[in-house]
C-alpha positions, 0 to 999 in steps of 0.5 A, spaced: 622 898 463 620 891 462 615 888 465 609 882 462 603 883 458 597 880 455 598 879 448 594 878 443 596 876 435 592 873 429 593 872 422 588 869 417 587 862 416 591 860 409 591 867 406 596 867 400 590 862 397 586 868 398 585 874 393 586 880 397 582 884 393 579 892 396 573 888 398 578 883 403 582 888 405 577 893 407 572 887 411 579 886 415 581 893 416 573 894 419 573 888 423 580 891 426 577 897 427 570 895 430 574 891 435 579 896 437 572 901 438 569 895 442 574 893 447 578 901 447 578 901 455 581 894 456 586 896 450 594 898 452 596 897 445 590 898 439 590 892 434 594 893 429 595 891 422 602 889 422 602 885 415 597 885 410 593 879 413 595 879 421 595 884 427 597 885 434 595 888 440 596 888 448 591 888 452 588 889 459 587 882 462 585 874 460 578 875 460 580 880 455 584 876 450 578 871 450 572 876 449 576 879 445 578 872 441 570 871 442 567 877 439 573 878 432 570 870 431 562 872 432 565 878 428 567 874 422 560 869 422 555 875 422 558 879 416 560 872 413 567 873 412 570 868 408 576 866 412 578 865 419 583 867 424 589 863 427 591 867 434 596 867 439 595 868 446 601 870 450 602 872 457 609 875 456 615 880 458 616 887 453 622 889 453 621 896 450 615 902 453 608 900 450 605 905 444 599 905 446 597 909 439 599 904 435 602 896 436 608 898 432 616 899 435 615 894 440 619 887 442 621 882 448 620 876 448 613 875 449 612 878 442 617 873 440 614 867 442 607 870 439 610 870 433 613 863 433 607 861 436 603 863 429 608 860 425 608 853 428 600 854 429 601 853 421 603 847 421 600 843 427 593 846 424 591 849 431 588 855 430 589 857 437 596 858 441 595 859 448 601 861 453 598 865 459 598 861 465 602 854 466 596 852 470 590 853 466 594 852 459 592 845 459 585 847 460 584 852 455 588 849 449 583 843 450 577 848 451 579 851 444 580 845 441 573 842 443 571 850 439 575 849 433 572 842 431 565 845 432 565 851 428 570 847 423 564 844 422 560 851 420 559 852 413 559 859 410 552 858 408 550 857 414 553 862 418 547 867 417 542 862 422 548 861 426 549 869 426 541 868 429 542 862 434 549 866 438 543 872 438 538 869 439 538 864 446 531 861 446 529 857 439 522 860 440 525 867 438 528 864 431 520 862 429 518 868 432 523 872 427 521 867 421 527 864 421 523 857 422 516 855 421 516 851 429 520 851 435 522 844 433 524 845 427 529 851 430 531 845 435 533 841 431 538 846 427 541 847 433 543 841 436 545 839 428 550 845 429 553 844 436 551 851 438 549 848 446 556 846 446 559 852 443 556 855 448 559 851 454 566 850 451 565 858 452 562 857 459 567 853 461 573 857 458 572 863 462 570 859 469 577 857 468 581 863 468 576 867 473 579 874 475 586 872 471 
């Protein structure tokens, strides 16, 4: 019987200039499987590697979706992942009875427009396709705009102190773990890398979905 579901779908960001070697695939089929640990009882429908560089999965609500979305990216920052996600959030109708052992055999046109979403994303540069709620989407695409441009800004060098700064919320404990000499020093880092607002932006996008 069909009916809506949350829905969430990601491919790696310019993977076919990627050398998929053991180690990428085995860093993707990790970061896959820790999620799917994490998030095992708000997940209806595992993630799954579909393709060699992109998953799917159904989930059990909004606020899912995004702590699912937040964790896969913080995920990439701490192992220092040399690539990003480009995802596709929809809230959309299923067709067929979900499997719930494996993201597979499935269809409807909520996972069509997901998928759609993906291949558009391409080619808009927008990491984040968002399809849940005609009135919050607004909102949250624009959150998820202002997410972007800050951790675009993040180099790869720099993902082991931003690793530190998401962990660790007061300046005082990056000095006390030996990362900077003076709380000063760590405040200015910080501010360099926008991790006030990166917080926020992530503040904000769950006081805009609420109990959805």
């Amino acid at each position: 019987m069909a009916a809506s579901h949350h829905i969430i779908m990601a491919d790696i960001i310019s993977s076919r200039h990627i050398h998929k070697n053991d180690d990428f695939m085995h860093q993707f089929k990790a970061l896959v499987k820790l999620a799917n640990t994490e998030f095992a009882h708000h997940i209806i429908s595992p993630l799954t590697i579909t393709l060699g560089d992109e998953f799917q999965g159904i989930v059990n609500s909004t606020k899912t979706l995004f702590d699912l979305l937040f964790f896969l990216e913080e995920q990439i920052i701490e192992a220092h992942y040399p690539y990003g996600l480009r995802y596709s959030l929809v809230f959309g109708e299923i067709e067929t009875e979900i499997n719930k052992e494996i993201a597979y055999e499935m269809y409807g046109p909520g996972l069509t427009r997901a998928r759609e979403a993906l291949t558009t994303a391409k080619e808009t540069g927008d990491n984040y396709f968002i399809a849940i709620n005609e009135h919050l989407d607004d909102q949250l695409r624009l959150c998820m705009k202002l997410y972007q441009s800050i951790k675009s800004e993040w180099k790869l060098s720099e993902f082991e102190i931003v690793s530190a700064f998401l962990k660790h919320k007061d300046y005082k404990d990056l000095k006390r773990i030996g990362l900077y000499k003076t709380r000063s020093g760590a405040w200015k880092k910080g501010k360099s890398l926008r991790i006030d607002e990166y917080n926020i932006v992530k503040q904000l996008v769950f006081q805009i979905i609420g109990n959805e």
